[in-house]
FIPALUM-148214 format. One line per 2 residues: number of its first residue (from 1); their letters; for each residue x negated, y, z negated of N, C-alpha, C. Coordinates in pm, whole numbers, always signed. Layout:
// FIPALUM-148214
NUM = A = X Y Z X Y Z X Y Z; ...
This chain:
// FIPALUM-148214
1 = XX = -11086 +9403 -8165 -11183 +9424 -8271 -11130 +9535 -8361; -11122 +9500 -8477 -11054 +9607 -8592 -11195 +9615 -8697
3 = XX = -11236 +9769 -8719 -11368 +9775 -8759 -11334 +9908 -8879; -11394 +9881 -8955 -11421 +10016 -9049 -11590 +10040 -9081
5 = XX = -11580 +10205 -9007 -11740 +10245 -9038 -11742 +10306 -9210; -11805 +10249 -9284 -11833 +10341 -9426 -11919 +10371 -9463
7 = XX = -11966 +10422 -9507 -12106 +10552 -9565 -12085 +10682 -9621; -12209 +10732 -9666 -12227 +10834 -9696 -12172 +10993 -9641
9 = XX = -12154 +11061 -9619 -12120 +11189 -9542 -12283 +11201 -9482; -12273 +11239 -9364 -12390 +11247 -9277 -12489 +11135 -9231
11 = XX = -12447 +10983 -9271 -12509 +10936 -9228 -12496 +10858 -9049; -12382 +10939 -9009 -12373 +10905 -8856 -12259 +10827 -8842
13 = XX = -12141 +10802 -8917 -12053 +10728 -8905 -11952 +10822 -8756; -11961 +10936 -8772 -11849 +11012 -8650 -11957 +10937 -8499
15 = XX = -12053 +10964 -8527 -12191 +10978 -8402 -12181 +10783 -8354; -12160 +10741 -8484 -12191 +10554 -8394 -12035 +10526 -8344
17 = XX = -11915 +10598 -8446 -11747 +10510 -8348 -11744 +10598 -8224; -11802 +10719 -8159 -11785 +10737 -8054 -11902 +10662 -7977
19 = XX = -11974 +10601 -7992 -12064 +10505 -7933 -11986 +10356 -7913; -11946 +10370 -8038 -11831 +10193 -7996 -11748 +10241 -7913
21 = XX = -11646 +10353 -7950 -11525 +10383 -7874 -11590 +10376 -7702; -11717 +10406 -7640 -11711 +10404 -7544 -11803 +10216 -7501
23 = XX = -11844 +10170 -7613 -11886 +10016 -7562 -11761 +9892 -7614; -11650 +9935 -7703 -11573 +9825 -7735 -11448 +9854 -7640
25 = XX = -11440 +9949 -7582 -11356 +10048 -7523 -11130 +9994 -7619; -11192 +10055 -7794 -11113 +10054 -7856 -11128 +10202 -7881
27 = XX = -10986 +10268 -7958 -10974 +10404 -8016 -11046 +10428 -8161; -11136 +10553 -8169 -11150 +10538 -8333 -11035 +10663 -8375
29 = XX = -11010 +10567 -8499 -10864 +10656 -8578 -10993 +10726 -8699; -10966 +10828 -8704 -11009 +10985 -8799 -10881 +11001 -8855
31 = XX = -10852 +10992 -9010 -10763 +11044 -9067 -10727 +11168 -9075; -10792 +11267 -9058 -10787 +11400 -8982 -10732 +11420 -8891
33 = XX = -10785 +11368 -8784 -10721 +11368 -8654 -10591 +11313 -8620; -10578 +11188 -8726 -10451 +11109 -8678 -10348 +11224 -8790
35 = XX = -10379 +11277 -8863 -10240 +11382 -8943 -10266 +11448 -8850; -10323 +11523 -8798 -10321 +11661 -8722 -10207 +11629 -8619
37 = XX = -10234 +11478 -8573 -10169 +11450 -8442 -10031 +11391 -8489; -9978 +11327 -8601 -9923 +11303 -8649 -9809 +11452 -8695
39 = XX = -9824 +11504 -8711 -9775 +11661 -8778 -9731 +11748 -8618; -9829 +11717 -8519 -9786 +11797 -8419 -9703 +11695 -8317
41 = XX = -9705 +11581 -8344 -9583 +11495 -8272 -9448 +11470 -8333; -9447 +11523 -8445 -9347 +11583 -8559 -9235 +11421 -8585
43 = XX = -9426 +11342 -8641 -9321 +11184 -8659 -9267 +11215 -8791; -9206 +11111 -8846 -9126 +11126 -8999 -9259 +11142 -9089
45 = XX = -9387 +11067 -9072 -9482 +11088 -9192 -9566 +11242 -9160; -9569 +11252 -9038 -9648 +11349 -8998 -9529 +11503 -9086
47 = XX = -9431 +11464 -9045 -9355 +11611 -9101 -9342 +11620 -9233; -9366 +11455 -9308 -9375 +11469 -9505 -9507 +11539 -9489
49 = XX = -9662 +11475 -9416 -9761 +11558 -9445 -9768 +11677 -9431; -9703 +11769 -9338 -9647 +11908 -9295 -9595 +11992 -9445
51 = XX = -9506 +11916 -9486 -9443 +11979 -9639 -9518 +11999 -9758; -9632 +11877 -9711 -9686 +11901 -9837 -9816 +12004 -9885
53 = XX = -9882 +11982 -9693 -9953 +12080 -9682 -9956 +12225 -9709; -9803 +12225 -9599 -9744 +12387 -9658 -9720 +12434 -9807
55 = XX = -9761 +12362 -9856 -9733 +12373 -10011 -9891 +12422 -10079; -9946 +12362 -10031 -10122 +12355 -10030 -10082 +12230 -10145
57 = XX = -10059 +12124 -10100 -10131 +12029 -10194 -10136 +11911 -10115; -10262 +11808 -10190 -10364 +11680 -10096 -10231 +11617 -10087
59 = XX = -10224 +11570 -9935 -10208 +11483 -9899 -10209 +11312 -10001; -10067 +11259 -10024 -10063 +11170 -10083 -10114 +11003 -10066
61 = XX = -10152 +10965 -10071 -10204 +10778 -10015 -10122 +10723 -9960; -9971 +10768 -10023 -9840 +10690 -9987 -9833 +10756 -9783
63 = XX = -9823 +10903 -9805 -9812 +10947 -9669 -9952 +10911 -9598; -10078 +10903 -9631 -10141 +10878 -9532 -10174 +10725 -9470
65 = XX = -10152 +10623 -9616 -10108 +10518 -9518 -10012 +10495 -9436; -9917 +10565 -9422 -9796 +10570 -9362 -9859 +10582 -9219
67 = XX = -9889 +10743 -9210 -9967 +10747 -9116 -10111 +10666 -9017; -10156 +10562 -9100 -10265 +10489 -9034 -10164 +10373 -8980
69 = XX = -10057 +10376 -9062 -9949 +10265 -9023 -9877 +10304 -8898; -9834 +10429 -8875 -9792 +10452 -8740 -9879 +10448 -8607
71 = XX = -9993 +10497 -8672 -10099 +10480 -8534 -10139 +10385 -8462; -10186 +10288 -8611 -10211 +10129 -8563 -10098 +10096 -8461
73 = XX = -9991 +10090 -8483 -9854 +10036 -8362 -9874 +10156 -8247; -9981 +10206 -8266 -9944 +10296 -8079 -9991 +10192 -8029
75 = XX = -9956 +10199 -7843 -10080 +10107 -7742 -10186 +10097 -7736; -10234 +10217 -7786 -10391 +10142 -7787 -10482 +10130 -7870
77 = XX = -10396 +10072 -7989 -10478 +9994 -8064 -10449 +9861 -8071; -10368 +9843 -7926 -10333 +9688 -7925 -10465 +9597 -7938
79 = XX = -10575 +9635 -7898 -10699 +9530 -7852 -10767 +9599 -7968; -10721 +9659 -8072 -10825 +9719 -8174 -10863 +9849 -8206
81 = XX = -10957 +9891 -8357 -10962 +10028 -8343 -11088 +10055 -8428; -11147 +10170 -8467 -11244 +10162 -8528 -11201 +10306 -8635
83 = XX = -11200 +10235 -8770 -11159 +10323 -8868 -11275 +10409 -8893; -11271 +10533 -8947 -11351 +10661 -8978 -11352 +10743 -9062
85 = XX = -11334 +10720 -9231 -11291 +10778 -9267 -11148 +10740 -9391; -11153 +10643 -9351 -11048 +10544 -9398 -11035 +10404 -9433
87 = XX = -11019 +10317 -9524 -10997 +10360 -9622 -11087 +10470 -9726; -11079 +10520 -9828 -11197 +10587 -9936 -11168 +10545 -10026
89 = XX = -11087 +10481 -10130 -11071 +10458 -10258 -11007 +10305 -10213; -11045 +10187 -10329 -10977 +10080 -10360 -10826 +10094 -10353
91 = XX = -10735 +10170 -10365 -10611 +10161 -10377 -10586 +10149 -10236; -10660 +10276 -10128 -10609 +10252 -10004 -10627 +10132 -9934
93 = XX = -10776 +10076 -9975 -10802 +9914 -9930 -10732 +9841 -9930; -10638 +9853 -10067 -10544 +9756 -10085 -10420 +9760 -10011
95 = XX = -10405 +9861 -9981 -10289 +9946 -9904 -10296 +9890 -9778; -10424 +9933 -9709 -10438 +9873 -9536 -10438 +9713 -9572
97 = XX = -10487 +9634 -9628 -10485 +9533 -9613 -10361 +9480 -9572; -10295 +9496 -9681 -10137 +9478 -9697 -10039 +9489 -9536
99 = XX = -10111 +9652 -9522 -10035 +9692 -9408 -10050 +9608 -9273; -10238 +9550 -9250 -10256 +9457 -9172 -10189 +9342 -9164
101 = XX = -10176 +9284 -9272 -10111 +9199 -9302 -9959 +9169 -9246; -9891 +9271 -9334 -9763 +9280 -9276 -9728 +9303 -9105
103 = XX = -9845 +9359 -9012 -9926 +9356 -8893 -9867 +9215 -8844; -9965 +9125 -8885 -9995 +8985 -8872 -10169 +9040 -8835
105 = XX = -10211 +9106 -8865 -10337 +9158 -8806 -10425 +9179 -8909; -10571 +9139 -8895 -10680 +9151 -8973 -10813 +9221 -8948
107 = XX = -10872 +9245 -9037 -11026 +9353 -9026 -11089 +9259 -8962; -11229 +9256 -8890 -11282 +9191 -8821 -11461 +9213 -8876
109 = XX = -11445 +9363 -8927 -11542 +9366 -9023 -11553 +9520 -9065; -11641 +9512 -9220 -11632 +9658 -9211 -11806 +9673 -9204
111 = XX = -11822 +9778 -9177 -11987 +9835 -9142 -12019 +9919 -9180; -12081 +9917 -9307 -12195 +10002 -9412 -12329 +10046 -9381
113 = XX = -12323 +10170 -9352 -12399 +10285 -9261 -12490 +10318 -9407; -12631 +10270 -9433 -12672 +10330 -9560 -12813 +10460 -9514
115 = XX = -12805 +10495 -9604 -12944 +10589 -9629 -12941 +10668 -9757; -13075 +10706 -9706 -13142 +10751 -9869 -13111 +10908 -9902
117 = XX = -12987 +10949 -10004 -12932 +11063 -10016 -13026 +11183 -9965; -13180 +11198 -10008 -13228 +11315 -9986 -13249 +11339 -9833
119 = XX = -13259 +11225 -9774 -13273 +11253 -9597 -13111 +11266 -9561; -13025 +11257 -9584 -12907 +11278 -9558 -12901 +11453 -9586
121 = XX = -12948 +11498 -9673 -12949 +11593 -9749 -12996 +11705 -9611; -13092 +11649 -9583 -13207 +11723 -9485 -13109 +11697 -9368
123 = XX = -13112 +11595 -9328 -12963 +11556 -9190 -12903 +11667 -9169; -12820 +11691 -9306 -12723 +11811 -9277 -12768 +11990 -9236
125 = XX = -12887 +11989 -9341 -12920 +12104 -9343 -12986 +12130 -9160; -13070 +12059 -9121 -13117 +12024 -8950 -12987 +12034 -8900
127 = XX = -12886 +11948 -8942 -12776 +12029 -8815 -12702 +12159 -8844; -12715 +12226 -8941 -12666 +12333 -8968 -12771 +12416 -8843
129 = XX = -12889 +12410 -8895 -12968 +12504 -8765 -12927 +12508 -8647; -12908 +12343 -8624 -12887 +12313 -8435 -12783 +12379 -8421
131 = XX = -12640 +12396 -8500 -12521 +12430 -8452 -12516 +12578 -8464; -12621 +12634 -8539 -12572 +12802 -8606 -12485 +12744 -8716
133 = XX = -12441 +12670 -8796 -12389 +12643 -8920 -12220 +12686 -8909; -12204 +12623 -8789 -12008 +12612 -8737 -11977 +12548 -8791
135 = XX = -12015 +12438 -8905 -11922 +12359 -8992 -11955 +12391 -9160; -11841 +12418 -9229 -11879 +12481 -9345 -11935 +12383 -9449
137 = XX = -11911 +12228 -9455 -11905 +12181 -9533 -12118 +12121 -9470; -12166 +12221 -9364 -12305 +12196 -9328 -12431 +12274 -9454
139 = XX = -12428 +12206 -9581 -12490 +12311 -9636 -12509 +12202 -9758; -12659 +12221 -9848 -12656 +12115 -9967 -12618 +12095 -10041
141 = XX = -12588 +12177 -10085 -12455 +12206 -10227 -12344 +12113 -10222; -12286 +12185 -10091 -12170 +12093 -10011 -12227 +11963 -10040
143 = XX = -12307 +11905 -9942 -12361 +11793 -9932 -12353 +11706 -10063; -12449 +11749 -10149 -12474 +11677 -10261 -12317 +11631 -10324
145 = XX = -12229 +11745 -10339 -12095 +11692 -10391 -12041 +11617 -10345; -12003 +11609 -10200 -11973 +11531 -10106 -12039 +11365 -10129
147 = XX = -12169 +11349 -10170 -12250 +11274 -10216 -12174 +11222 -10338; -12193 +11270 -10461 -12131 +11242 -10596 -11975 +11185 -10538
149 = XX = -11898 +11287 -10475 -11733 +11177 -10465 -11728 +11107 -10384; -11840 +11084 -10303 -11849 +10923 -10186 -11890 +10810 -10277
151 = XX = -12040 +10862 -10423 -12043 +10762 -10501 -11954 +10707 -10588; -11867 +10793 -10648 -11772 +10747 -10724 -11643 +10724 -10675
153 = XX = -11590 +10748 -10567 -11454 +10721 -10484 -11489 +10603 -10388; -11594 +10617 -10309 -11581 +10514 -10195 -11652 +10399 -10188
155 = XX = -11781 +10446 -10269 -11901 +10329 -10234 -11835 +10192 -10383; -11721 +10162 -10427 -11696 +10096 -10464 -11619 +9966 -10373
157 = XX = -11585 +10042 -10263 -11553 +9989 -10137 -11682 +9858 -10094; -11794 +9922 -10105 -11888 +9799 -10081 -11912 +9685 -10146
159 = XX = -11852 +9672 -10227 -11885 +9531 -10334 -11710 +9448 -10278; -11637 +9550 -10296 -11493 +9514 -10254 -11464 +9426 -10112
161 = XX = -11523 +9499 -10006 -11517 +9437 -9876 -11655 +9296 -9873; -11756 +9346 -9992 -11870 +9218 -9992 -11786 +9079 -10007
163 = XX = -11687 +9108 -10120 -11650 +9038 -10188 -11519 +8929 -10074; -11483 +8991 -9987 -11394 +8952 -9907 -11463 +8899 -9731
165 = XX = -11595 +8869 -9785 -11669 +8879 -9663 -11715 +8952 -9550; -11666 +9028 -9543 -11657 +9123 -9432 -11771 +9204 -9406
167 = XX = -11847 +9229 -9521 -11892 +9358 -9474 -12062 +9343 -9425; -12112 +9406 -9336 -12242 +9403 -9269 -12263 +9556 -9292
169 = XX = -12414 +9533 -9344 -12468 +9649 -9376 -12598 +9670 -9300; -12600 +9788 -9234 -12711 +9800 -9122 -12781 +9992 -9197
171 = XX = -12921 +9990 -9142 -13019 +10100 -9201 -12956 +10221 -9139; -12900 +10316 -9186 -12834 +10415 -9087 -12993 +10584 -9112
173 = XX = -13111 +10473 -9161 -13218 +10599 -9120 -13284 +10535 -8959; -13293 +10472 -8923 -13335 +10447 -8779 -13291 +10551 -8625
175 = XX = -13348 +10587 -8546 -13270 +10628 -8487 -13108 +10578 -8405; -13073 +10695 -8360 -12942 +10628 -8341 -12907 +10520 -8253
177 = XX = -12998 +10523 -8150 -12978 +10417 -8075 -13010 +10207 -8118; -13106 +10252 -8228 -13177 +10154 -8329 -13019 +10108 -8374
179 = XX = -12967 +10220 -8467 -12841 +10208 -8542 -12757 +10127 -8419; -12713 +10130 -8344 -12582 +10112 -8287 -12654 +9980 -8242
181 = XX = -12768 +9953 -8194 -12805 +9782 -8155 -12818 +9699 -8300; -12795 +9812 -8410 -12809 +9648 -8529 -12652 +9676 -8543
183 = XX = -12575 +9752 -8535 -12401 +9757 -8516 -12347 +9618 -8454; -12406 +9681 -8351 -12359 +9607 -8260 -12409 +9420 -8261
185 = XX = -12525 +9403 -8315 -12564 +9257 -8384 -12505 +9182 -8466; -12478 +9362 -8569 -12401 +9277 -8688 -12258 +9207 -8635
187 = XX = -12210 +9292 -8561 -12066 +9188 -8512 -12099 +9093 -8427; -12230 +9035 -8359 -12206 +8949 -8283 -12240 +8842 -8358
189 = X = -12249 +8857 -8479 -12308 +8766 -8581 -12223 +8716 -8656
């Protein structure tokens, strides 16, 4: 099963692939996580992302598909994986596709996590309390921007993957356990 979670920032996309990761018993790839790990296994893309970082500048599309491209070929994403984070812009869509492709391997679906910006809003600010506010980007300001470049960078992604069939869109205001049984519907469907 090859899956991409997409949504909003805060609407539970980290909280439902560790819920699959432990019911599809596939890996979820975090583009974060896979450079971090990528950079400290000191592969050829991981050490371009290293250079560029040290430089302080973003990370390029070219190197980070590179990188979703090396991961996919570890072992265990032989039986599948659940993307997080990845693709965000049409170019990279076009990019993984390609890369699946050249794979011999295909999406299986992607899954559009929605809700209504101002409860997202509140989401964040509630977990800022629960945590003592250990994550910086836990705050509305943050939020709302975060909001604005998910609308204009990513959520073009949803008409894109509509358009290619794929995509199932489930209420990501329900609770979480609600969320992960219409997840989990939408693929058996």
């Amino acid at each position: 099963m090859r899956l991409i979670l997409l949504g909003p920032p805060g609407v539970g996309k980290g909280t439902q692939a560790k819920i699959l990761v432990e019911q599809l018993g596939i890996p979820q790839l975090s583009t974060g996580d896979i450079l971090r790990s990528a950079i400290a296994a000191k592969t050829p893309m991981g050490l371009a992302a290293k250079q560029v970082m040290d430089r302080g500048d973003l990370v390029s599309d070219d190197i980070v598909n590179g990188i979703v491209s090396e991961r996919i070929d570890q072992a265990d994403c032989a039986k599948g994986f659940i993307l997080d984070g990845f693709p965000r812009t049409t170019p990279q869509a076009d990019a993984l596709g390609a890369m699946l492709e050249q794979k011999g391997l295909k999406l299986n679906a992607v899954i559009e996590i929605t809700a209504n910006a101002d409860t997202l809003v509140s989401r964040v600010a509630n977990r800022a309390k629960e945590t003592g506010g250990i994550r910086a980007d836990d705050n509305a300001d943050v939020v709302r921007k975060r909001l604005d470049v998910y609308r204009e960078l990513t959520e073009p992604l949803v008409s894109y993957y509509r358009d290619k069939g794929l995509l199932k869109t489930v209420d990501g205001m329900a609770p979480v356990e609600q969320v992960t049984a219409a997840i989990r519907h939408a693929l058996d469907t």
